[in-house]
N, C-alpha and C positions, 0 to 999 in steps of 0.2 A: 792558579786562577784560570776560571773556562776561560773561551774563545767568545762565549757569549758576554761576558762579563769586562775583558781587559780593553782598557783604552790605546787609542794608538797614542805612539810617543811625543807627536806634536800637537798633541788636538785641547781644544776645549770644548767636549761634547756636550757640558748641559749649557750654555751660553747661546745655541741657536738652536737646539731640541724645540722649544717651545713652538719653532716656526713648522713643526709638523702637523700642531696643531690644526694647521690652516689650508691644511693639501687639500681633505675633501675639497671643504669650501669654497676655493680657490679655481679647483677640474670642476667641479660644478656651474660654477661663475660660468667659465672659460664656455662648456657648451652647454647656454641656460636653454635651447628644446627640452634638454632635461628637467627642469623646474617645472616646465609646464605639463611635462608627459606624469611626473610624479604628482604632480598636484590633480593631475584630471585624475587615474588611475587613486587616490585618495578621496574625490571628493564623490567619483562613481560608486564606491565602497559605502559609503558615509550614506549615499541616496539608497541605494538597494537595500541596505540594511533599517533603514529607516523605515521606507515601504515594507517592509517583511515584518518588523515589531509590530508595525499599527494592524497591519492584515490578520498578525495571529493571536495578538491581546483584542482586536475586535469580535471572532471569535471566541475568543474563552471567557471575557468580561471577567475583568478586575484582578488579582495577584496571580503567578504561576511561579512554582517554588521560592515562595516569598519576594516576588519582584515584581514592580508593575512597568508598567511600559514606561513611562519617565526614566528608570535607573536601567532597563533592558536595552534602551537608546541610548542612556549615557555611557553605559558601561559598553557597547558596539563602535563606538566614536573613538573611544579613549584606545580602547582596542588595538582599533586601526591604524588610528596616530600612532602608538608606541609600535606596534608590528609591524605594518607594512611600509611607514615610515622608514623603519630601521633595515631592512631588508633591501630595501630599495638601496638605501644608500651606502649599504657594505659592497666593500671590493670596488667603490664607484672609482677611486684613484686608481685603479688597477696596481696598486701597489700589494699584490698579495702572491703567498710563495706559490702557486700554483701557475700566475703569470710568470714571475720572474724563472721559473724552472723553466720555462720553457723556451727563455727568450736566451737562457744563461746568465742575466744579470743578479743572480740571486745570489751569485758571489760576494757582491757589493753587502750586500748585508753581515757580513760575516767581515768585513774589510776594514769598514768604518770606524770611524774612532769612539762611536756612540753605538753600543752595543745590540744587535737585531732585535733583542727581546725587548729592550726598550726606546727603540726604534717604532717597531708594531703600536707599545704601549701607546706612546704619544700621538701616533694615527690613530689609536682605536679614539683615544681621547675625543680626538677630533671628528669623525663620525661620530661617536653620541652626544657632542655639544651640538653637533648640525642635525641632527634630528633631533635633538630637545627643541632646539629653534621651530623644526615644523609642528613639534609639540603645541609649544605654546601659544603659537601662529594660531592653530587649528582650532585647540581649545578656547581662546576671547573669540574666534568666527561662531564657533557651535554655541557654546553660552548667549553671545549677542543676539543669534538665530533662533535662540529657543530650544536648542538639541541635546546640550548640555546641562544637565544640574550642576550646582555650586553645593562640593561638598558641607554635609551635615551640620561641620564644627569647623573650627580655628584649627584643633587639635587635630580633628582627621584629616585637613590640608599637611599640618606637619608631618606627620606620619607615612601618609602619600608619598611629600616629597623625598621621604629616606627610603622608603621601599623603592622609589621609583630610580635612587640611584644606585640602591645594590641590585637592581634586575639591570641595570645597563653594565653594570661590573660581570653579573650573569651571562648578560649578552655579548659581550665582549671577548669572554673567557668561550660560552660556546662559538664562538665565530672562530678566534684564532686556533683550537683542537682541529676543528673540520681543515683551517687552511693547514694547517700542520703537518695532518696524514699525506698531503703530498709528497712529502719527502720518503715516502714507502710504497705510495701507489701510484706515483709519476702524477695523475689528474686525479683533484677531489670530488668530480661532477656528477658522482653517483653517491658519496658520502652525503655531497651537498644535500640533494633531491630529495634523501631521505631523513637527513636533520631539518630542512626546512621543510617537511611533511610534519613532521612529529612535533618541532616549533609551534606549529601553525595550527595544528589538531589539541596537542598538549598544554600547550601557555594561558589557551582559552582563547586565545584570538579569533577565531573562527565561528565558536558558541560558546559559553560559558560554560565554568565546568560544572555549574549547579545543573543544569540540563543532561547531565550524562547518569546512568546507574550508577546506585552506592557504589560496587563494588571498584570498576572502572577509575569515578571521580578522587578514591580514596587514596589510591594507587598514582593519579597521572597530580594529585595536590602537592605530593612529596618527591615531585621527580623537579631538575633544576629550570625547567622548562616555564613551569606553574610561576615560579619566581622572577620569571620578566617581567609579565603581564597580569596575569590572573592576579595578584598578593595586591600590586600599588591599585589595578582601578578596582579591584571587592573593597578596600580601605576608603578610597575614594567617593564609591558611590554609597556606603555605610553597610555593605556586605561584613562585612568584617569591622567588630567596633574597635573604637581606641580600647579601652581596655580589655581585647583580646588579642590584640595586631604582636604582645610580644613573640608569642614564640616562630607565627611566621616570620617575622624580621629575623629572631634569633638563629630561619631553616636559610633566610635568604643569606647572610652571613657565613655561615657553616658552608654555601655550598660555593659562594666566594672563593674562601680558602681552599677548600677541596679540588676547586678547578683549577685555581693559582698555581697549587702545588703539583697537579699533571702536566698544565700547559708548561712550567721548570723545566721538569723531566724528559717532555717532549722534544724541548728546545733542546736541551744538553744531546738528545739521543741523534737531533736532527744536527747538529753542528759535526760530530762523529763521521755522518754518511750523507757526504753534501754532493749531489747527484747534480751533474747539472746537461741540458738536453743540445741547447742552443749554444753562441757563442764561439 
């Protein structure tokens, strides 16, 4: 049995796991300037982009790549909420291996009677229930506002909402790879810059990928990226209908596993060669 896997000998590790749930939330609480710096930095986002759809559908009058300014708006909002939302609030506990390599305490993970890898798990957990929260905060603000449409159908709400939690299983799996590499590269802060580059360009978050060349959009649709953001709000705003949304959900699933099973491998390789700077 790994090192990642075995319980200590007096523990019961899933009886208080669930309270990790609650760390973001909690270091958040603890220093709420943060609530408000995150919410201006969202709701800045929300205004520019706004401004910019009406500026460029005023302009062009009426659809651009089959989108009129209602769903170019909705789809910029929801966007933001799921990405810059999520960004913001990873690494917010500072509970990640790149801090703790440095502090030394990153032994502790490897210590505990509740194994690192599912240690992380239930922190990630907790980071994307607390940005769902800003989710859904954001989305009855923008609908109430006027900013949001209310998807199509019943059914493309459901659908949303399963996309929208295998792009957080997506999110979750690329966050904890990038924090991973530190156990090879001492700091991940250039890994980071450029997974949050390509995040941010790729997922759609920044323009939709219908605005990009065939060849480009065809390419950045099947990358794990596309599967955060781009798959739940194209579903959402009727980009994508119910009766077409299987096989992206089938891509967003596939790359679930995919990443499940490197971030495994990672873990097993990083328990092997635990590096530690501080302490």
């Amino acid at each position: 049995m790994s090192v990642l896997d075995r319980p200590g000998p007096a523990a019961r590790p899933t009886s208080r796991a669930h309270r990790l749930v609650l760390l973001v939330p909690r270091t958040e609480w603890a220093y709420r300037p943060r609530l408000a710096a995150t919410a201006f930095v969202i709701v800045t986002q929300v205004f520019l982009y706004v401004l910019l759809w009406r500026a460029l559908y005023r302009e062009s009058g009426g659809e651009v790549v089959g989108l009129d300014v209602d769903q170019a708006i909705t789809y910029s909002v929801l966007a933001t909420l799921m990405g810059t939302g999520r960004v913001i609030m990873e690494g917010a506990s500072q509970e990640t291996a790149q801090s703790k390599i440095r502090d030394g305490s990153v032994v502790f993970w490897f210590v505990r009677p509740l194994s690192a890898r599912r240690y992380c798990a239930w922190r990630g957990l907790g980071e994307s229930l607390y940005a769902t929260a800003w989710l859904l905060v954001g989305l009855a603000v923008g609908v109430v506002c006027g900013l949001v449409a209310v998807p199509p159908s019943a059914a493309a709400a459901s659908v949303t909402v399963l996309a929208y939690g295998l792009g957080q299983v997506v999110f979750y799996q690329i966050g904890l790879l990038v924090d991973l590499t530190s156990f090879w590269t001492i700091t991940s802060f250039g890994v980071n810059r450029l997974v949050a580059f390509a995040q941010l360009l790729l997922s759609g978050g920044l323009v939709p990928l219908w605005f990009f060349p065939d060849g480009f959009r065809a390419v950045a649709a099947h990358l794990p990226f596309a599967a955060t953001i781009n798959v739940p709000v194209s579903l959402y705003t009727g980009r994508i209908g119910v009766a077409d949304c299987w096989p992206y959900l089938a891509e967003q699933a596939l790359w679930c596993v995919l990443l499940a099973g490197l971030s495994r491998v990672m873990w097993r390789r990083a328990a092997r060669r635990l590096l530690v700077l501080g302490g």
